[in-house]
C-alpha positions as CSV (number, residue, x, y, z in Angstrom):
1,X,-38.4,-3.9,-22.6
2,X,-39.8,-0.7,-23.0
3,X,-43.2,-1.7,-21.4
4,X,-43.1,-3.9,-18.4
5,X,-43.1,-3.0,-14.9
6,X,-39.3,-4.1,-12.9
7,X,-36.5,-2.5,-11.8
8,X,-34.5,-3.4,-14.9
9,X,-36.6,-0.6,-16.1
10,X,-33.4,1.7,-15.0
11,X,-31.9,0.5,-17.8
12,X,-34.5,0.2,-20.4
13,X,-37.1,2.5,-19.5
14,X,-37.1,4.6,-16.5
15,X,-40.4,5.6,-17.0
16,X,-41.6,1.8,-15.4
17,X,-40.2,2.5,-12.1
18,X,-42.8,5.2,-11.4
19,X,-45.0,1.7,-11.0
20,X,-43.1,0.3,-8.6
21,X,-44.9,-0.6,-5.1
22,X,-41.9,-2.4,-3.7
23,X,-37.9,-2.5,-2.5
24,X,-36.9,-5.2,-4.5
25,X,-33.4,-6.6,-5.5
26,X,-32.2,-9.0,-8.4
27,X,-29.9,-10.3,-7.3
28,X,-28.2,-12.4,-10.0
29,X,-28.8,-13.0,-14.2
30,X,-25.8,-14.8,-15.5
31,X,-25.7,-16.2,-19.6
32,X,-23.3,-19.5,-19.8
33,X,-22.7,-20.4,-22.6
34,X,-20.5,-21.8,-25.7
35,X,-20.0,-19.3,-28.6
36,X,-18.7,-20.7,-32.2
37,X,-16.9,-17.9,-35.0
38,X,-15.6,-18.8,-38.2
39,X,-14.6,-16.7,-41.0
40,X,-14.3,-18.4,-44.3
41,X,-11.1,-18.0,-46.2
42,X,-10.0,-15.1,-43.8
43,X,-6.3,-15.7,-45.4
44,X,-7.4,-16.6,-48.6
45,X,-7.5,-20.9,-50.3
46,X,-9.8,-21.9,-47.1
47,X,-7.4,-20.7,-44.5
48,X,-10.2,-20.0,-42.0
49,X,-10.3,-18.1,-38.7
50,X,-11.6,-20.1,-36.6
51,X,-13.0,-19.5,-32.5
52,X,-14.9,-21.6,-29.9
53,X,-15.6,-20.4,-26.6
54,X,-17.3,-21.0,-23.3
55,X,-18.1,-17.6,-21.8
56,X,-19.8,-16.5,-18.5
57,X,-21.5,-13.0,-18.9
58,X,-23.2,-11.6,-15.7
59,X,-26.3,-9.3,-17.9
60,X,-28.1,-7.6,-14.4
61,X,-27.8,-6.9,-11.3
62,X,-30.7,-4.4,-10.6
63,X,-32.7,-3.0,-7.1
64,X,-35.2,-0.3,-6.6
65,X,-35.9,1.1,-3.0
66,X,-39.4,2.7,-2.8
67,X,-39.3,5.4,-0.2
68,X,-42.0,7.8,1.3
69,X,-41.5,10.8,-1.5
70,X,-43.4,10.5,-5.2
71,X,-40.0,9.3,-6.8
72,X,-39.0,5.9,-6.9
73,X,-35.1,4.9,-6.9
74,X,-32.8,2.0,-8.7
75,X,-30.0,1.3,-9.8
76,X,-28.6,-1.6,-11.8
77,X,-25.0,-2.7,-12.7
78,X,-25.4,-4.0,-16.2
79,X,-22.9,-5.6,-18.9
80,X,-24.7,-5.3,-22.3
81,X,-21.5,-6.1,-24.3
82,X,-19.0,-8.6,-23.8
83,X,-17.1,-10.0,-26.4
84,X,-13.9,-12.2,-27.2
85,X,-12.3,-14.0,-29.8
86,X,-9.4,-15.8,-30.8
87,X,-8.2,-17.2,-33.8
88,X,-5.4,-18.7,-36.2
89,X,-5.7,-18.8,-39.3
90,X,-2.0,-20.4,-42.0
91,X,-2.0,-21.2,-45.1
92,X,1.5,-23.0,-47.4
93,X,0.6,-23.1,-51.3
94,X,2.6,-22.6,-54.4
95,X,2.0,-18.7,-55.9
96,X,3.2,-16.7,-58.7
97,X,4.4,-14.1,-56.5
98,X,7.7,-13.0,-58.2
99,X,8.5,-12.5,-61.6
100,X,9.3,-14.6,-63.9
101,X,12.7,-12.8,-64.9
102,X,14.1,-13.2,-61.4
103,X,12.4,-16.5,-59.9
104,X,11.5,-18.7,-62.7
105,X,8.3,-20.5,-62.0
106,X,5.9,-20.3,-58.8
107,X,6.9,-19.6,-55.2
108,X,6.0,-21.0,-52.6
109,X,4.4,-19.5,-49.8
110,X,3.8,-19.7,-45.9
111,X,2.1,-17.0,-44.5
112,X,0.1,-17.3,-41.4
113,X,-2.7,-14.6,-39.4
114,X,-3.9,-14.6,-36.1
115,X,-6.2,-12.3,-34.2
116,X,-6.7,-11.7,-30.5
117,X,-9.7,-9.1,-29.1
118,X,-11.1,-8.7,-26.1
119,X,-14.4,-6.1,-26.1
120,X,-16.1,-4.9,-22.9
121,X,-18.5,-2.5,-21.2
122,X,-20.2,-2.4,-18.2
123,X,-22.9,0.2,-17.2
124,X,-23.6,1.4,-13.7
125,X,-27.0,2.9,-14.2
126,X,-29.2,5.2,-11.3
127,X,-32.4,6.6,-12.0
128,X,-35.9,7.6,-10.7
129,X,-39.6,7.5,-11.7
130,X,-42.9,8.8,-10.7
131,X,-46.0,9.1,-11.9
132,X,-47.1,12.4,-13.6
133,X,-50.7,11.1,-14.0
134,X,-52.5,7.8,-13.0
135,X,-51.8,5.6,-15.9
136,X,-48.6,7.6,-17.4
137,X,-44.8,7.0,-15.4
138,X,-41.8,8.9,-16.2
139,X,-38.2,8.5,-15.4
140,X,-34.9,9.4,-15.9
141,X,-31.8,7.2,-15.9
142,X,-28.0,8.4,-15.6
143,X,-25.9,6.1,-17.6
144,X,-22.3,5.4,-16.7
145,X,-20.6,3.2,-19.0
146,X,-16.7,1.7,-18.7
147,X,-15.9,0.6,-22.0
148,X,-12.4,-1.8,-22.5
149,X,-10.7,-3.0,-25.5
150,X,-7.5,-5.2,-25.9
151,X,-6.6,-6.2,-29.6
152,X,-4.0,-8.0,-30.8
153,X,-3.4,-8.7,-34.4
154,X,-0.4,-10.9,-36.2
155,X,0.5,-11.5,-39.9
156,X,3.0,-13.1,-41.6
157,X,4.1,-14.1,-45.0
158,X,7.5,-15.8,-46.4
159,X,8.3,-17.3,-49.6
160,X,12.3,-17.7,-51.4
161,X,13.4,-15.8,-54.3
162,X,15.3,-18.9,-56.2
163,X,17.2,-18.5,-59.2
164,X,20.6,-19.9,-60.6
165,X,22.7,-17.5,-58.7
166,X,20.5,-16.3,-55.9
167,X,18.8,-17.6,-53.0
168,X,17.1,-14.9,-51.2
169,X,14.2,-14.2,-48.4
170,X,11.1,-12.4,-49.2
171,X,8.8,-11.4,-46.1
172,X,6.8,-9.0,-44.4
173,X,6.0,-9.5,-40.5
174,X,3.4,-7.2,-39.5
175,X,2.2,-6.5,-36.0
176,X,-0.7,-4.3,-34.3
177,X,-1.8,-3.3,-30.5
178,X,-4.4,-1.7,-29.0
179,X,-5.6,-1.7,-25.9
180,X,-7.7,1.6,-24.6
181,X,-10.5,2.4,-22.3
182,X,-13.1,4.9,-22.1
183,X,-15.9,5.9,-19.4
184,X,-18.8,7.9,-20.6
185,X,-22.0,8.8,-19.5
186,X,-25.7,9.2,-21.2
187,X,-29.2,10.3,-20.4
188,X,-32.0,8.9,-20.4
189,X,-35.9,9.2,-20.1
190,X,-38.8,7.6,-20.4
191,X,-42.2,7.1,-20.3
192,X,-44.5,4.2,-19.4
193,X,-48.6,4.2,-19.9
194,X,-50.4,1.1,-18.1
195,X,-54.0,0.4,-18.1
196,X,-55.3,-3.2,-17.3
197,X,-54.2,-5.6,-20.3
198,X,-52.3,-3.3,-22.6
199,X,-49.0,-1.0,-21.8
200,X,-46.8,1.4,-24.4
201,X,-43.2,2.9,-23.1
202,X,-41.5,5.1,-24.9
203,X,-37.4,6.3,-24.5
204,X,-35.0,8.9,-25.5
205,X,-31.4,8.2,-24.7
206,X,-28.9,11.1,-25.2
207,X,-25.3,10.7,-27.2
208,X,-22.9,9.7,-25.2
209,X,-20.2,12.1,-23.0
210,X,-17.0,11.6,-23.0
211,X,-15.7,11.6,-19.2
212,X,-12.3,10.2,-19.3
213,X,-10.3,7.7,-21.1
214,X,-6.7,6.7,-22.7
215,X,-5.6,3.7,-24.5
216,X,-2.0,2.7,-26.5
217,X,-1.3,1.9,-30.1
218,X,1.7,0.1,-31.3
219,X,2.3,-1.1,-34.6
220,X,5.4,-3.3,-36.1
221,X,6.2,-4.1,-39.4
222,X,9.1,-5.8,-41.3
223,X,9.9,-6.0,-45.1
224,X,12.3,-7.8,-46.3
225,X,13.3,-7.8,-49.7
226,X,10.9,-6.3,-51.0
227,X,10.3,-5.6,-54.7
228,X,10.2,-1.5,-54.7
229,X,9.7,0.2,-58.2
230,X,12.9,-1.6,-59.9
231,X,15.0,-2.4,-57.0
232,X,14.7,-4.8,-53.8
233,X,14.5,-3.2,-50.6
234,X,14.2,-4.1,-46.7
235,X,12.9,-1.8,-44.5
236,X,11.0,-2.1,-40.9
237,X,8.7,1.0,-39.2
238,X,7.9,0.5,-35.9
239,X,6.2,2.9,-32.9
240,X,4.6,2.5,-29.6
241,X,2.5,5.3,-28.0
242,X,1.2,5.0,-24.5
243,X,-1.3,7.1,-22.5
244,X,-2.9,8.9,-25.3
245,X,-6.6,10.0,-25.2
246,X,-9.7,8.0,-25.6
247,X,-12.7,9.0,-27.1
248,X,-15.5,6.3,-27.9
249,X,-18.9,7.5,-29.2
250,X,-22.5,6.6,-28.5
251,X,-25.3,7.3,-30.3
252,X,-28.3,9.3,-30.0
253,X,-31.3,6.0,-29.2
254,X,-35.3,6.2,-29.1
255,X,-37.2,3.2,-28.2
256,X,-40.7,2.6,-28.6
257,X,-42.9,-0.8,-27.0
258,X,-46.3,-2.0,-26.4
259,X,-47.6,-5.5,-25.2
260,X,-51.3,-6.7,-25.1
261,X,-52.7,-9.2,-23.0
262,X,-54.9,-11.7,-24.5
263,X,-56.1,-14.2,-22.0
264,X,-53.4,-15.9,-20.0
265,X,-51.1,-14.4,-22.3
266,X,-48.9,-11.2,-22.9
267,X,-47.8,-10.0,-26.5
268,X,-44.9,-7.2,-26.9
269,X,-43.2,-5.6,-29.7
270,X,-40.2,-3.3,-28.7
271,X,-38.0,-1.6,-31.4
272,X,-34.9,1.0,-30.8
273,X,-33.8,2.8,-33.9
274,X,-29.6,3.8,-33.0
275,X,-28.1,7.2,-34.5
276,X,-24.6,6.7,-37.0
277,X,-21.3,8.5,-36.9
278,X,-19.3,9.1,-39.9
279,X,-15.7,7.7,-39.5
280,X,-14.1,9.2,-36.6
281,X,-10.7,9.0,-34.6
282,X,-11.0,7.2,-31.0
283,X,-7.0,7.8,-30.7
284,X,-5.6,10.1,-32.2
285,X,-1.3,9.1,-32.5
286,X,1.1,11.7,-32.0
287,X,3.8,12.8,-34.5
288,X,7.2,10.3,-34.5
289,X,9.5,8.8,-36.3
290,X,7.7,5.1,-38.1
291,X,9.3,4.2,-41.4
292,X,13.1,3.2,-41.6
293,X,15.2,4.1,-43.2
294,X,14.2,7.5,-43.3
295,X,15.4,7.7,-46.8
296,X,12.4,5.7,-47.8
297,X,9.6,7.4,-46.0
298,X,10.9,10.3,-44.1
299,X,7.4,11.9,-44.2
300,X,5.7,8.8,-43.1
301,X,4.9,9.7,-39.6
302,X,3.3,7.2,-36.6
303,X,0.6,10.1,-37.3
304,X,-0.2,8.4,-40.6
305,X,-0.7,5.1,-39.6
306,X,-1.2,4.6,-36.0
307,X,-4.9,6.7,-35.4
308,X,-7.4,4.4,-34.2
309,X,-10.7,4.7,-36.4
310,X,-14.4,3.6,-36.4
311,X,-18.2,4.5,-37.8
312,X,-20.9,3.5,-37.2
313,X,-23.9,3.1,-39.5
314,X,-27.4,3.9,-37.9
315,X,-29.2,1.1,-37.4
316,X,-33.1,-0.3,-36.2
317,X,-33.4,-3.3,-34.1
318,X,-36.7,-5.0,-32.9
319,X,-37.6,-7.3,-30.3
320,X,-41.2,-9.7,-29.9
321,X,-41.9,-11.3,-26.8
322,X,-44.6,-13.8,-25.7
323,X,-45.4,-14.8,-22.4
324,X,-48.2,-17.4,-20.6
325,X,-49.2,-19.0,-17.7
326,X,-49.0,-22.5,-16.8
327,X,-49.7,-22.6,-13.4
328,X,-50.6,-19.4,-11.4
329,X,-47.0,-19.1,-10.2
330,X,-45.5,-20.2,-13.6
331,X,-45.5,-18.8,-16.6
332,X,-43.7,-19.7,-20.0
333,X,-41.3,-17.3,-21.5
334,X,-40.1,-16.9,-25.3
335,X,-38.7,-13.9,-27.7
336,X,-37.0,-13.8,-30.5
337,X,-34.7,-10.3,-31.3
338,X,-32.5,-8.9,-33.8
339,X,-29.1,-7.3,-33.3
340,X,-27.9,-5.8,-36.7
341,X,-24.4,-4.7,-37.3
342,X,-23.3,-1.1,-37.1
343,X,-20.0,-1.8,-38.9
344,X,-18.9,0.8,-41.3
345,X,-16.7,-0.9,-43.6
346,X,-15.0,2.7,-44.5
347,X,-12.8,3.1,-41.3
348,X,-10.9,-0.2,-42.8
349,X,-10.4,1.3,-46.0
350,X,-8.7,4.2,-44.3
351,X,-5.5,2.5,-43.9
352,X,-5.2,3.2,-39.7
353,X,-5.5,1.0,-36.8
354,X,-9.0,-0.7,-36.3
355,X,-10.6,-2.8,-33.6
356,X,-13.5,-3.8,-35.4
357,X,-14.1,-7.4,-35.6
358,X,-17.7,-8.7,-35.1
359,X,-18.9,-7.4,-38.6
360,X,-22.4,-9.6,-38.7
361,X,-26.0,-9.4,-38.3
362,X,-26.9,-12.1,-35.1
363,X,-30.9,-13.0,-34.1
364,X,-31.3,-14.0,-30.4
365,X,-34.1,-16.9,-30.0
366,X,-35.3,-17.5,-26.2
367,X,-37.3,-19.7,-24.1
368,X,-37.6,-20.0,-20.3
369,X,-40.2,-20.2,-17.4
370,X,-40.7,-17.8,-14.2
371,X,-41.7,-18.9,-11.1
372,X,-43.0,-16.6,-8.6
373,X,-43.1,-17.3,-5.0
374,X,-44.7,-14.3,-2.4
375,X,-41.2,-12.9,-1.9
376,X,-39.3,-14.1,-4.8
377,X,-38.7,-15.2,-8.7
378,X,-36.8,-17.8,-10.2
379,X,-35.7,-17.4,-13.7
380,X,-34.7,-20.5,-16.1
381,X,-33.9,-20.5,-19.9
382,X,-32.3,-21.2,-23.1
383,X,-31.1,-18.4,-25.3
384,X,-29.5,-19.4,-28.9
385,X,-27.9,-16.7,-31.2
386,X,-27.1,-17.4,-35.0
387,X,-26.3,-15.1,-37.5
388,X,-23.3,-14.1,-40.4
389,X,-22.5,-11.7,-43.4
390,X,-21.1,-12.8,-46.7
391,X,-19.8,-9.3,-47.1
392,X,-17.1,-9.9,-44.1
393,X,-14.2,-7.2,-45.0
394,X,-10.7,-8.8,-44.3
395,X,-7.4,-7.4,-45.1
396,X,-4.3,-9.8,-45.9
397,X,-6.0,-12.4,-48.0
398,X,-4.4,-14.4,-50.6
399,X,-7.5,-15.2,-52.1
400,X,-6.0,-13.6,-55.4
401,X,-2.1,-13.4,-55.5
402,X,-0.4,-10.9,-58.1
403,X,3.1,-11.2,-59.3
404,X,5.4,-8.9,-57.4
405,X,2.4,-8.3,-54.2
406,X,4.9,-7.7,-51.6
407,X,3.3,-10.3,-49.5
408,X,0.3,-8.0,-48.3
409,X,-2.5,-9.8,-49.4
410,X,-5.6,-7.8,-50.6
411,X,-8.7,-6.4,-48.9
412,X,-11.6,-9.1,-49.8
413,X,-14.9,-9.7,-48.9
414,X,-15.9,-13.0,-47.9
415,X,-18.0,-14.9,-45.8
416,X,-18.7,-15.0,-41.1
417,X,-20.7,-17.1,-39.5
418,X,-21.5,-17.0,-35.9
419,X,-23.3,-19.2,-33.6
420,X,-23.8,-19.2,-29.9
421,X,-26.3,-21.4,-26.9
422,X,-26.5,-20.7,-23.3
423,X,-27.9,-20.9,-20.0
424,X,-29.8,-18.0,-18.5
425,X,-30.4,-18.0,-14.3
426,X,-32.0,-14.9,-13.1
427,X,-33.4,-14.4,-9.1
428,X,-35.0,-11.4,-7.5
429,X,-36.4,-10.9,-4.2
430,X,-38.3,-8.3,-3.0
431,X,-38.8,-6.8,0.9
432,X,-42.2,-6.0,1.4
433,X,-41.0,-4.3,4.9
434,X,-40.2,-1.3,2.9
435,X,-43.3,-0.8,1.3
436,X,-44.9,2.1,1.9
437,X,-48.3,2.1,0.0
């Protein structure tokens, strides 16, 4: 949306409000709709994780208040990510999991995974435009985002040691928490060049600054039993950090759109290429006691093992949009845009905490009409999102099981599919009191 002419512009270009003529407020654009996420074999021998969801996501609330100097103001409260999921995923099977020598013949095993997340950010956005020349806007937005994360992640796996003279538990129980937030703020300009029947925009967005933010990490895990060089042992580490600082990273953006009007109808193309970061630390755990016994790991500190970590590979997404009139007050709506994955699979292989779940490439398909009365507009559409990766990374799976494994699993790639339809209601009015061309 790099090229039209509203006051979402605030978000996604400032340079369009310089073409504003009105005070005008949308009121309301809500998405409802049911989201579907599997992921194939997530615990290994078709264990899947499995989530189905109806969510509710207000997208934009947006006004701009034209007033007697060259600069026009807006603001808009926007939520351009919200994200949940939870799933279960169990699996019982027969495994060779301990040696021969000590349990004669397979084992059997019961392990079970869940996962609970919870990601969110909102965006309280002001800005102003004017225009610089007679066909060329430019603005500047200030962009306050409130980022929230709550993750929850559970594993377990048992099996019995049998022999003639021993019966004896093998386990691990592992646990992991994380629940931070994080406020930061970004700049951004644009600019917007309109002649009748054709319009280009084009935007800078700064990286994000960190204004404040803490979160808490805890982590849990049990062994019992364990096979250990050539002894058995049980052991536990366990820590729980609170109020510790936040930092989340956003990257450096630059947009770029056009549309041409052919007829009764409008083309655009809009893409946004997004900066990367190399693996970084959003929490950062303090020193303290993890592993016990100490005997066993007396230099294993919560500093090793409870940092929270993410990347983020640099990526290019693209929108294309096509709109038509029905009826002079109706017009006919469609796009279809991408939304590749940043995930950068080498924060997992890090060994610390990470919140990273939604791991796939999704494609947003829309259709919906507009209907413009003198004062108002009434939006109504369907918006369906599909996408997956077969190279989903996922710790804990038994897809391959090795004799003497205490119970961890392995990290294996496999297969995410993701699905989601809803409802999108938009309205905006506009005062024409406050008009003062």
């Amino acid at each position: 949306m790099t090229d039209t002419i509203d006051n979402a512009g605030v978000y996604y270009n400032p340079g369009n409000l310089a073409y504003l003529d009105t005070t005008t407020l949308s009121i309301n654009a809500n998405l409802y709709g049911i989201e579907s996420i599997k992921v194939q074999n997530a615990l290994g021998q078709k264990a899947d994780f499995k989530g189905l969801q109806f969510n509710t996501i207000p997208l934009l609330i947006s006004g701009s208040i034209r007033n007697k100097s060259k600069w026009n103001i807006s603001y808009g409260l926007l939520t351009p990510v919200s994200f949940k999921f939870n799933g279960n995923a169990r699996i019982v099977g027969d495994f060779d999991l301990i040696d021969e020598r000590e349990s004669p013949g397979k084992e059997e095993l019961v392990a079970e995974s869940s996962i609970n997340t919870t990601v969110q950010e909102t965006s309280l956005t002001l800005g102003m435009g004017r225009k610089i020349k007679p066909n060329l806007g430019f603005g500047i937005s200030l962009i306050n985002t409130f980022r929230s994360v709550n993750y929850d992640y559970r594993f377990s796996a048992r099996t019995l040691l049998i022999n003639p003279t021993t019966e004896l538990l093998v386990g691990r129980n592992q646990n992991e928490f994380v629940n931070y937030y994080n406020i930061r703020t970004a700049l951004k300009m644009g600019l917007n060049y309109q002649k009748p029947g054709f319009g280009l925009g084009l935007t800078l967005t700064s990286p994000g600054i960190r204004l404040m933010g803490n979160g808490t990490v805890a982590g849990d895990l049990t062994l019992s039993n364990i096979q250990l060089g050539d002894k058995r042992i049980s052991a536990f580490a366990s820590d729980r950090q609170e109020k510790l600082k936040s930092t989340y990273k956003s990257p450096f953006e630059i947009g770029f759109g056009f549309h041409k009007q052919i007829n009764q109808s409008i083309v655009s193309l809009n893409i946004t290429h997004f900066g990367g970061f190399n693996p970084y630390l959003i929490i950062k755990a303090e020193p303290g006691v993890f592993v016990r016994p100490s005997t066993i790991g007396s230099d294993l500190g919560s500093e090793k093992f409870l940092n929270l970590e993410t990347g983020m590979n640099p990526v290019t997404n693209f929108s294309i949009g096509y709109q038509t009139k029905i009826k002079s007050n109706v017009s006919l709506m469609g796009s279809f845009r991408s939304d590749f994955s940043y995930f950068n699979s080498s924060s997992l292989e890090e060994g610390q905490l990470t919140t990273e779940f939604s791991q796939w490439d999704i494609y947003h398909l829309s259709i919906g009409t507009i209907i413009n009365q003198e004062r108002s507009s009434l939006t109504l559409g369907l918006v369906y999102s599909f996408g997956g990766t077969d190279k989903f990374v996922q710790d804990n799976s038994f897809n391959d099981v090795e004799v003497n494994n205490p119970l961890t699993g392995s990290l294996k790639i496999i297969q995410a599919n993701y699905f989601n339809i809803g409802i999108l209601v938009g309205y905006s009015f506009r005062f024409k009191k406050f008009n003062y061309n």
